[in-house]
C-alpha positions, -999 to +999 in steps of 0.1 A: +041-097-024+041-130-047+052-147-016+025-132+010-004-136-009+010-175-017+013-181+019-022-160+027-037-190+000-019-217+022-037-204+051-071-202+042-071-229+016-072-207-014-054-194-048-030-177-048-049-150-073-079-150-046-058-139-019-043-115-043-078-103-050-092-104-013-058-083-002-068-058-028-099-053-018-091-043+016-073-014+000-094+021+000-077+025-037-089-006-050-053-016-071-020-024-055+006-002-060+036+001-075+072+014-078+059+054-090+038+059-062+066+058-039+091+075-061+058+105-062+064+108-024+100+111-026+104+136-057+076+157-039+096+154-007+125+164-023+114+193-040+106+230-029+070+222-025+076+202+009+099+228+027+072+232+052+070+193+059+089+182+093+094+151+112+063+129+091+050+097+090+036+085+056+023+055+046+020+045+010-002+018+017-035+029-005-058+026+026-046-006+038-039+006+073-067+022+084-068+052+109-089+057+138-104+088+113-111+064+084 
C-alpha cells in the first residue's frame, strides 16, 4: 500500500500521506483495513454459520469498488 499511495503522490504531485488520505476517502468505511478483516471473512467462511454459502465473490475492499447498487 506504502508503495501505491507513493507512486499515486508521484502522479499528481503530492505527499505521500495526502494520497494516503485522498485513497481513504474514497472508501465507504472511511479507514483502511487491515489483516482481521480478512481473517473475519475466512473464520466466518470456515465455520458452520456459512454452510449455505456457494460459489461467492467477496470483496473486502470497504466500499472501494463500487457496485452499480451503491
Amino acid at each position: 500500500m506504502e508503495e501505491l499511495f507513493e507512486n499515486r503522490a508521484m502522479l499528481l504531485g503530492i505527499s505521500p500521506e495526502e494520497a494516503r488520505k485522498e485513497f481513504v476517502n474514497e472508501t465507504m468505511t472511511g479507514h483502511l483495513g487491515d489483516p482481521k478483516d480478512l481473517a473475519s471473512l475466512a473464520v466466518w467462511l470456515l465455520s458452520p454459520k456459512s454452510k449455505f454459502i456457494t460459489g461467492q465473490t467477496i470483496s473486502i475492499d470497504g466500499g472501494m469498488i463500487k457496485s452499480v447498487f451503491s
